[in-house]
N, C-alpha and C positions, 0 to 999 in steps of 0.2 A: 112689751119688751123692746127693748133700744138696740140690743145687742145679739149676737151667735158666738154658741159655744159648739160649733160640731167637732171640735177635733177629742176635746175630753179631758185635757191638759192649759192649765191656765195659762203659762206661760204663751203657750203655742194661739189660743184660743186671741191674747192680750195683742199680738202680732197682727192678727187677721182685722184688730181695728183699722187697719189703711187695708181697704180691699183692694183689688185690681192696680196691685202695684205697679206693671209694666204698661199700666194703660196712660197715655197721656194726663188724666186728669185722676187720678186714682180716687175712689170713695174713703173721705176721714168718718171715722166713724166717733173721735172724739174731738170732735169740732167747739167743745165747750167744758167750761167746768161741769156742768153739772149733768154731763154724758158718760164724763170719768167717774162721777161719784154714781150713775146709771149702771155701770162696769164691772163695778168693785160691789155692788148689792145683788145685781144680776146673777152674777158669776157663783156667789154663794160663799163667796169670801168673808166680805162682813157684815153683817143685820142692819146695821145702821150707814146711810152716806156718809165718808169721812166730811165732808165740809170741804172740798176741794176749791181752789180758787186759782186764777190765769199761771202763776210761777209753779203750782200743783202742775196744772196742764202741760205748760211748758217742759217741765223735769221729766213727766209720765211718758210724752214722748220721743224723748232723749232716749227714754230709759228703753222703749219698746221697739226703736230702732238699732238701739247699741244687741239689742236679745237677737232681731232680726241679722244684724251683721254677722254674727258668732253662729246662728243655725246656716244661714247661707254657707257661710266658712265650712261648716260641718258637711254641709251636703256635697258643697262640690272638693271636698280634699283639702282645701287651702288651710295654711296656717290662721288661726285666731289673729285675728286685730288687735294688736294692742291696746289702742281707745276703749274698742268695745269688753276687752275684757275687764279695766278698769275703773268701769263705769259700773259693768255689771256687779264686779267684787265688791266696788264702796255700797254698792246699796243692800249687798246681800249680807252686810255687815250690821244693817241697821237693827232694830228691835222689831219684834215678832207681833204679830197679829195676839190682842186680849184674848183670850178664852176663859168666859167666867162662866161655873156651875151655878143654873138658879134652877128654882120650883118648873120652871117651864122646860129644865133642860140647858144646853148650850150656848152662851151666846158669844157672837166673835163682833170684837168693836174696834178701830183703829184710825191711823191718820192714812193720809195718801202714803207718806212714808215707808209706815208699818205694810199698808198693803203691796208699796212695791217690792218693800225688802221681801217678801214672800216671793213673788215671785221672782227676781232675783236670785236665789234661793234655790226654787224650784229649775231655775234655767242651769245654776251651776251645776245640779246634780244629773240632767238632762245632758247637757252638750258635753262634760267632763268624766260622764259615766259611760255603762253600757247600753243606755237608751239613745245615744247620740248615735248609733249605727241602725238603729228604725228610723230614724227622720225622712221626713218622703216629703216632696211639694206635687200637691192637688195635681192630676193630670189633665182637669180641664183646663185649656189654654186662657179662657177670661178670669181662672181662677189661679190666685198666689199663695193659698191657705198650707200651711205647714201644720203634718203633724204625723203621730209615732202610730208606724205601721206592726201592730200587734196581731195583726191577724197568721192564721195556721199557713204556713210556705211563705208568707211577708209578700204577700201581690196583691196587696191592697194598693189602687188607683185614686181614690175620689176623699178627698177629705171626707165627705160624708154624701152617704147613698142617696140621701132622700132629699138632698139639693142636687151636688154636682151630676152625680152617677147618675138619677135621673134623667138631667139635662143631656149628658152627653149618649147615655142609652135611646131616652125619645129622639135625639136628633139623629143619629143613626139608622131606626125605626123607621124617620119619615124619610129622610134620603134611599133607606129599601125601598118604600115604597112609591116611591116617585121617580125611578126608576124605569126608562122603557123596556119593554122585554123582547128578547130577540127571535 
């Protein structure tokens, strides 16, 4: 697998391809076409790679920075970006991910397109609804992962346990215990 989905939410999950956004050189996690069509199969979106190519690429990350502007907006109060909003509304307008019934069950097929408009889709229902008041960013400081704090009293910290919360739990850990004692 090419990719992480810890947050549970495509849209959110589609963002965290550029890791460590405040870091001088941030990690692209879709450095190629054919890391985007890694993306969209991973994720569980669609059975088959769309067949993405460089102008796929180029749009995908237009499209997953304009999602990033609009949830920033969200978390810290500000008004929506105009750009980013209609960026995101053209694509959420596109046509929907295939879903055909066969003997094996389900299958979902589509273009880059069809899989952005999904998410797309997914973000306008997210930042426009009442799920845009869970939005939380990863309280690990190397970490920029956005995502919807469901949990009971909403103090959930770590995009996910068994990366971030780990890291910054053992680091804690070892700073106790290195530590002199007085």
């Amino acid at each position: 697998m090419n990719h992480a989905f810890p947050c549970g939410t495509l849209p959110l999950d589609f963002v965290g391809t550029l890791r460590a956004r405040r870091n001088a050189a941030p990690g692209e996690k879709l450095a190629s076409p054919g890391l985007l069509d890694d993306w969209f199969v991973e994720s569980g979106m669609l059975d088959l790679p769309p067949g993405a190519d460089e102008a796929d690429l180029a749009i995908a990350v237009e499209l997953r920075e304009s999602i990033y502007s609009l949830v920033s907006a969200r978390l810290s109060g500000e008004p929506l970006p105009a750009e980013a909003v209609a960026e995101v509304n053209l694509h959420a307008s596109g046509l929907p991910v295939t879903l055909r019934l066969g003997p094996d069950g389900v299958t979902r097929t589509g273009s880059v397109a069809q899989g952005l408009a999904a998410l797309a889709r997914q973000t306008v229902e997210i930042v426009g609804g009442d799920d845009g008041a869970l939005l939380r960013e990863c309280s690990r400081p190397e970490c920029t992962q956005v995502y919807l704090d469901r949990s009971r009293g909403h103090r959930r910290e770590w995009c996910a346990m068994k990366t971030c919360g780990n890291r910054v739990k053992a680091a804690a850990y070892r700073a106790r215990k290195h530590q002199p004692t007085s």
